[in-house]
C-alpha positions in Angstrom: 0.0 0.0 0.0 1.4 3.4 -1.1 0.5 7.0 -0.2 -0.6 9.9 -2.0 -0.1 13.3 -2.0 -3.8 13.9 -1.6 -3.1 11.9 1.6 -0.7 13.9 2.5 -2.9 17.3 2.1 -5.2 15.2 4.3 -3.0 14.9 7.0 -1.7 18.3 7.0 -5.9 19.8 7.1 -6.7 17.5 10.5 -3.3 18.6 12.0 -4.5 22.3 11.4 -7.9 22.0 12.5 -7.9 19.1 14.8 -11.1 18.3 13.6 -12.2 15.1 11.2 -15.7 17.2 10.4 -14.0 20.2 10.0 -11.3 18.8 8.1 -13.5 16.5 5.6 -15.6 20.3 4.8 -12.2 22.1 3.9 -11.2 19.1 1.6 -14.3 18.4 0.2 -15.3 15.1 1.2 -17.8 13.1 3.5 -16.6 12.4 6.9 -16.2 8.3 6.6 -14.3 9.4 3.2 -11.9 11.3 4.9 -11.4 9.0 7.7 -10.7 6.0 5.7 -8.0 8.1 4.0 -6.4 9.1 6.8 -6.2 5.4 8.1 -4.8 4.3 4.8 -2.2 6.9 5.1 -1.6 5.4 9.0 -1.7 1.8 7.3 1.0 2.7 4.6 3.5 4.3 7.0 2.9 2.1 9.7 2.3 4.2 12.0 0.0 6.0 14.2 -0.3 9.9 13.2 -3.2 11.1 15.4 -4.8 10.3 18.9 -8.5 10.4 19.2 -10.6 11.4 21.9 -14.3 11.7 21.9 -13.8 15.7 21.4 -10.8 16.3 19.7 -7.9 14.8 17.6 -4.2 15.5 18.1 -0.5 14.7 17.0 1.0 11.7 18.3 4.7 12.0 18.8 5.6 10.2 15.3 3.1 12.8 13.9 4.3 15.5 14.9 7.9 14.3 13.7 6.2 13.7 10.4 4.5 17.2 10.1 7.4 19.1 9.3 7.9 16.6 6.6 4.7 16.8 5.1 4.6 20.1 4.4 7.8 19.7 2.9 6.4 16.6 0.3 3.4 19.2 -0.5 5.8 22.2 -1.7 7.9 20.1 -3.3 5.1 18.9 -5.3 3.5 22.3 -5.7 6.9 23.7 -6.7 7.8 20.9 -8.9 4.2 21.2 -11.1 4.6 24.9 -11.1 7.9 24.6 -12.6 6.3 22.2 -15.5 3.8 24.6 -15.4 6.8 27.0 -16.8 8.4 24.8 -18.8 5.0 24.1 -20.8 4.6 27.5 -21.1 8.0 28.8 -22.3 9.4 29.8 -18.7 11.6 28.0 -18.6 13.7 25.0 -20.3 17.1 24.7 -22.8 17.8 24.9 -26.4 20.7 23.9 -27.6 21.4 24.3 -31.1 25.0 23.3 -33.2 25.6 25.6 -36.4 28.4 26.4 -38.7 30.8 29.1 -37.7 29.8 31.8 -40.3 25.6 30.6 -39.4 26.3 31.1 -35.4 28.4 34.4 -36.2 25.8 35.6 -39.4 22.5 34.4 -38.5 21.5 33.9 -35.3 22.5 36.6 -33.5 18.9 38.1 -34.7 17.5 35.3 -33.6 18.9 34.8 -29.8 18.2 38.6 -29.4 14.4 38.2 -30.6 14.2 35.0 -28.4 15.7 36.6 -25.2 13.3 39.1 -25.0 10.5 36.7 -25.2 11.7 33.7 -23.2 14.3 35.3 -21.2 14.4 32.4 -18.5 15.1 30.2 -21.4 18.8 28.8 -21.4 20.7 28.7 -25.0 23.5 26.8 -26.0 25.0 27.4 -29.2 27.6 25.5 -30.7 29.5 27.0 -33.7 31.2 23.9 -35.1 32.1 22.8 -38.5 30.1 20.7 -40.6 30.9 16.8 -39.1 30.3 18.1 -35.8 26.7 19.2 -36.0 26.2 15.6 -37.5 27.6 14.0 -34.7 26.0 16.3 -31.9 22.5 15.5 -33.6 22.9 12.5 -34.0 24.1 11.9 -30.4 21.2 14.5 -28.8 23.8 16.9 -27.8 21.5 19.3 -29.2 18.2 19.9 -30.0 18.8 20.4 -34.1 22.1 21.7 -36.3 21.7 24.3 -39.3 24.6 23.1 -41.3 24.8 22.2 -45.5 22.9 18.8 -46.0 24.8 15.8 -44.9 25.4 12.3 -46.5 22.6 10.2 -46.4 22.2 9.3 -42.7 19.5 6.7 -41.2 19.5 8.4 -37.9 19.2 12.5 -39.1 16.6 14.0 -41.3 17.3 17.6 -43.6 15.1 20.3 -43.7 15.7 22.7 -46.3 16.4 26.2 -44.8 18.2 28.7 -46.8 19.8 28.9 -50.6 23.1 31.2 -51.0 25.7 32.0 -54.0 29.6 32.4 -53.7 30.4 35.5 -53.9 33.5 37.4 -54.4 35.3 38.9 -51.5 37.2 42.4 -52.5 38.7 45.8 -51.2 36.8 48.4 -52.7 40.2 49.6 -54.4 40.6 46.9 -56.2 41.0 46.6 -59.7 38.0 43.9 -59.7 35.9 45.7 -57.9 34.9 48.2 -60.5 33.6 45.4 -62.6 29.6 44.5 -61.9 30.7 41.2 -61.8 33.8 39.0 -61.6 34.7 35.4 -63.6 35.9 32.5 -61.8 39.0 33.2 -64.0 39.8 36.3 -63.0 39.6 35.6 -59.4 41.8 32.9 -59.9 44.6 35.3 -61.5 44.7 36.4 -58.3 46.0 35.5 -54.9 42.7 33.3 -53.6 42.7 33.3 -50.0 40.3 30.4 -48.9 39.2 27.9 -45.8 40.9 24.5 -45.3 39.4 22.0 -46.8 38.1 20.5 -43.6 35.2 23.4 -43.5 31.9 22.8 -46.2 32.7 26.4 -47.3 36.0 25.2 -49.0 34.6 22.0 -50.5 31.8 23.7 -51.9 34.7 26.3 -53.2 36.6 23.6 -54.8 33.5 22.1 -56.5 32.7 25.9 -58.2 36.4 26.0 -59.9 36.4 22.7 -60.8 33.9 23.0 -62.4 34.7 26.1 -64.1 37.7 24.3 -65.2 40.2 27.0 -63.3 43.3 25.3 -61.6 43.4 26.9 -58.1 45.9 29.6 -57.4 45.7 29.6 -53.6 48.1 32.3 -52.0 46.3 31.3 -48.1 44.4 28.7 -46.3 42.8 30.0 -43.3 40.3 28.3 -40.5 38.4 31.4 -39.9 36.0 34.4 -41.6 37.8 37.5 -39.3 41.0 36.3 -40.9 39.9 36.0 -44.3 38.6 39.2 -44.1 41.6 40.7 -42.4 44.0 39.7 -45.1 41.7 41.4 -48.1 41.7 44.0 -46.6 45.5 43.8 -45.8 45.4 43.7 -49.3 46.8 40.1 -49.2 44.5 38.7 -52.0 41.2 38.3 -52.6 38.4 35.5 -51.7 35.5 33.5 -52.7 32.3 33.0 -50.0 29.0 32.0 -49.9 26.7 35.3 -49.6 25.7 34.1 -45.8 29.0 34.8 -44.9 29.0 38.8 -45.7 27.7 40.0 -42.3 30.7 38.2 -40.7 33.2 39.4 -43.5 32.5 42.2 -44.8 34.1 45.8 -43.5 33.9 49.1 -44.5 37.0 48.8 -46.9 35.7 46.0 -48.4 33.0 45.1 -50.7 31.8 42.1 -52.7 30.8 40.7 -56.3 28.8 38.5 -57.9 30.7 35.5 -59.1 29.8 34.5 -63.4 30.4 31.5 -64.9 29.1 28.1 -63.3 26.8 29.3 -60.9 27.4 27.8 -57.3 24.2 27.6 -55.0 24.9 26.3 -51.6 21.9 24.6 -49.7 21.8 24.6 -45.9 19.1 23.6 -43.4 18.2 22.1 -40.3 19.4 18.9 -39.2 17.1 16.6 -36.6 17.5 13.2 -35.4 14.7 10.9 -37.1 11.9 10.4 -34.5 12.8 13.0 -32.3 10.7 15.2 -30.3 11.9 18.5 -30.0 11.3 20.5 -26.4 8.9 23.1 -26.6 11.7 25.9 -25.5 13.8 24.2 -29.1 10.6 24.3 -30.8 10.1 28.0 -29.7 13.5 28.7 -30.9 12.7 27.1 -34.3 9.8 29.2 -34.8 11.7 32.3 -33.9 13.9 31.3 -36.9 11.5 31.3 -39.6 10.1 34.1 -38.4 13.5 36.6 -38.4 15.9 35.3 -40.9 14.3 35.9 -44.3 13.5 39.5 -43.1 16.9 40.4 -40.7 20.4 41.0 -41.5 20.1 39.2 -44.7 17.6 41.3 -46.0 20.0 43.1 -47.9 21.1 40.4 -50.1 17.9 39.5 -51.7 19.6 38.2 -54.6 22.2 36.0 -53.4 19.9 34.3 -50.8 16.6 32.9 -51.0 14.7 31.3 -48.2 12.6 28.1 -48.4 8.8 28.7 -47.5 8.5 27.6 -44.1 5.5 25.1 -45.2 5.9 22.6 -42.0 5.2 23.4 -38.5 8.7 23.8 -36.4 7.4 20.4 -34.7 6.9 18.1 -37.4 8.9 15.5 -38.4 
């Protein structure tokens, strides 16, 4: 035999009002209700919690050592459904969310600002990783989701199309390229490309454009990060080649960008979940916060190097 917490409230009235009548009224139930309760709750402890008289009903001693304790069960269950209360209502809970470098730098900013002001109890954990990592933290529910290029075919994650960009050309505004509308792959190539290592997906998808544009690379620099590709242009070190999602990071005032001809080279990124999961409603709040600010935020601007997939699917759904 186990007891309740409705026992419990039971127990906690008749010490109060040292009354089984008076007791039964506040709790809303018959007399013979309430007593067989209260002997259940004497049957599951083993013990007796009350002495009876013909007038009155008091604390035995093993009551009164449980009293303190019962009001401490009924708190911790009032505190613990008010704090699921919270969490069902957005008060409270974690989002953790793993995104490439230049996504976590570029685009959610926006987004953890926006959600801050609306959920500020909410705790965020963003992880700016490279591509094989926001595979592996999905896939092991390290995070909620990742927002990373689309992955080999994996049994265990499922891709949701988010966002379309271009490469783009990365110049200083005095350079000779820059007073051209637009720029080849060739003539970037004459000179001294500055680009990731080939461990990031911006590289790989770099390589892919000038191959096939049939250039032979000319790299001057391999670099892990945006700031110091963007450093060395404007050094005046060489020039680079980025996808368009990148410019918020990279670009300065000395420096400016172009539209890449020849082969055209769309990038596709989106949001990575584990097959089958279900998402937390803070991660789920974040999601929604997503759709809602990136086509129209700091991308807004580049209209024609990025175009947003219609967000036809509830942030939930799998």
């Amino acid at each position: 035999m186990y007891a309740t917490i409705r026992q419990v409230e039971f127990f906690l009235a008749l010490a109060e009002l040292g009354s089984f009548s008076k007791a039964a009224r506040r709790v809303g139930l018959s007399q013979p209700a309430f007593s067989l309760s209260i002997q259940r709750l004497e049957d599951a402890m083993g013990i007796k919690l009350f002495q009876r008289t013909s007038r009155t009903v008091f604390l035995t001693s093993e009551g009164q050592a449980f009293l303190p304790l019962a009001h401490g069960l009924l708190q911790g269950w009032q505190s613990t459904f008010s704090q699921m209360s919270d969490i069902a209502t957005i008060q409270h809970g974690r989002a953790a969310v793993a995104a490439l470098p230049s996504l976590a730098a570029g685009m959610l900013p926006d987004i953890v600002a926006r959600f801050a002001v609306n959920h500020p109890l909410v705790r965020l954990v963003i992880c700016d990783v490279l591509h094989d990592n926001v595979v592996a933290m999905v896939r092991s529910g390290q995070v909620d989701f990742g927002i990373s290029v689309e992955p080999a075919y994996d049994p265990d994650i499922v891709f949701r199309p988010l966002v379309h960009d271009k490469i783009v050309a990365i110049l200083r505004k005095n350079h000779p390229l820059a007073k051209q509308e637009t720029v080849s792959w060739t003539e970037l190539n004459a000179e001294k490309l500055i680009l990731m290592t080939q461990t990031t997906s911006v590289r790989q998808l770099t390589d892919r454009a000038l191959n096939n544009a049939g250039v032979a690379m000319n790299i001057a620099l391999e670099v892990d990060q945006l700031a110091t590709i963007s450093g060395l242009v404007q050094a005046g070190c060489g020039v680079s080649a980025l996808p368009a999602l990148c410019l918020p990071v990279v670009i300065r005032s000395d420096l400016t960008w172009r539209t890449i001809t020849g082969p055209e080279t769309e990038r596709r990124l989106g949001l990575l979940l584990r097959r089958g999961q279900d998402l937390s409603l803070a991660a789920d709040a974040f999601l929604a916060e997503l759709h809602l600010v990136i086509p129209n935020g700091i991308f807004a601007a580049y209209r024609g190097l990025i175009r947003f997939e219609e967000n036809s699917e509830s942030a939930s759904s799998r």
